[in-house]
C-alpha positions in Angstrom: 77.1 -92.6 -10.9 74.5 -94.7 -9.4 73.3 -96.4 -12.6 76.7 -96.5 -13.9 77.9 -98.6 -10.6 74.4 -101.3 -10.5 75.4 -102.0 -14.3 78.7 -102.7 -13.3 77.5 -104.7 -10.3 74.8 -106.7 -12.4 78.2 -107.6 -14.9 79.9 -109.1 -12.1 77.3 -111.3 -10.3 76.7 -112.6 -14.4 80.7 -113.2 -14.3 80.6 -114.6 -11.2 77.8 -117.1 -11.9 80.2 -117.6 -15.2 83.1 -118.9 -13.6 81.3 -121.1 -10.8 79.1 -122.8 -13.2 82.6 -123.8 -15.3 84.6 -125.1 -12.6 84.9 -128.6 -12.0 81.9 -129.8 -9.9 82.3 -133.3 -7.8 78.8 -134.4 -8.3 78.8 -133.9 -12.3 77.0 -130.2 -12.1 75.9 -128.2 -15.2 79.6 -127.5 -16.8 80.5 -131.5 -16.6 78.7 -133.2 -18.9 79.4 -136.1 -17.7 83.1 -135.6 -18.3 84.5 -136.3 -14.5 87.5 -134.0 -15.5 85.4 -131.2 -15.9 85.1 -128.2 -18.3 88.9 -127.3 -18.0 91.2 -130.4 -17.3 94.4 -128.4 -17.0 95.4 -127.7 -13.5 96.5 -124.4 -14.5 93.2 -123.7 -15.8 91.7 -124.5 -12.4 93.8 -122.4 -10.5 93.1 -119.7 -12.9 89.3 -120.4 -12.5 89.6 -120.5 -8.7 91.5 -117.0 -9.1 88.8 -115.2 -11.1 86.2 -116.5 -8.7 87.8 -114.8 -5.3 88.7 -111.8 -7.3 85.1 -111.4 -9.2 83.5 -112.6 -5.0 85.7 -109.7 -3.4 84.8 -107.6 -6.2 81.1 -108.6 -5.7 80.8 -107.6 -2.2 82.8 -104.4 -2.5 80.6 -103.3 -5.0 77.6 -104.5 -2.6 79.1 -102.4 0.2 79.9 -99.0 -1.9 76.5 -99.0 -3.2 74.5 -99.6 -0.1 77.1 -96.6 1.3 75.6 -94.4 -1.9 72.3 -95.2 -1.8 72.1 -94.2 1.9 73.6 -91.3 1.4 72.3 -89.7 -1.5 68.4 -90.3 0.1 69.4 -88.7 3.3 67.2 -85.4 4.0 68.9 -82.8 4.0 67.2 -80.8 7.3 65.5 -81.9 9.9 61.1 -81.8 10.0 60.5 -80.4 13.0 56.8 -79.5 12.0 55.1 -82.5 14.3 57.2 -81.8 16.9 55.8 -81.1 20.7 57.0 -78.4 22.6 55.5 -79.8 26.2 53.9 -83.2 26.4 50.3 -83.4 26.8 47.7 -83.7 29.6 44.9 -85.1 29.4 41.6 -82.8 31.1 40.6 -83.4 34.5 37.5 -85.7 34.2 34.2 -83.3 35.4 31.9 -85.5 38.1 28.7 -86.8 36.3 25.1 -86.5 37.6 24.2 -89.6 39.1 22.1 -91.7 36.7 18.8 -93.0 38.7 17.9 -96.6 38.2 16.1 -97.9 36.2 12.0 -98.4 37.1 12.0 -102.8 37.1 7.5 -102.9 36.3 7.7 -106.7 36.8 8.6 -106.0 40.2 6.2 -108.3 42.6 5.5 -106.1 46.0 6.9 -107.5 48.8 4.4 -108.8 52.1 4.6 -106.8 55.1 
């Protein structure tokens, strides 16, 4: 189902670059040719382009949604790991006192004068 739907998905974006790449651009785009009418010079044909694009958009992002909603939940787990869970927290040991460490002997020490 999950294949089935991201072919379906991958048609539309293709038909949906389609139809936007044909409509007529302003700024002579990729469909003009230097034509300023466009591609399609009938207004009905530009409605019916206009159509087709907010049906293949809606279509776009419906698909976008339904397959993010499968995809989520056909890799949920199915129970819950409770293997590294902690059943109290943990403590850390009282520290022990250390010896005290003598000093070390300085041998360039000069005697002092009495």
């Amino acid at each position: 189902m999950l294949t089935f739907l991201l072919v379906v998905h991958a048609l539309v974006a293709a038909a949906l670059v389609a139809v936007i790449l044909m409509q007529r651009s302003e700024g002579g785009g990729l469909a003009s040719s230097g034509n300023p009418a466009g591609l399609m010079s009938a207004r009905g044909a530009a409605d019916f382009l206009t159509r087709t694009t907010a049906i293949l958009a809606t279509l776009f992002v419906a698909l976008s949604i339904g397959l993010a909603a499968l995809a989520t939940m056909s890799r949920s787990p199915t129970k819950i790991d409770t293997s590294l869970s902690r059943s109290a927290p943990v403590t850390a040991p009282a520290p022990t006192p250390a010896a005290p460490v003598p000093a070390p002997a300085d041998n360039n020490a000069v005697p002092l004068a009495h």
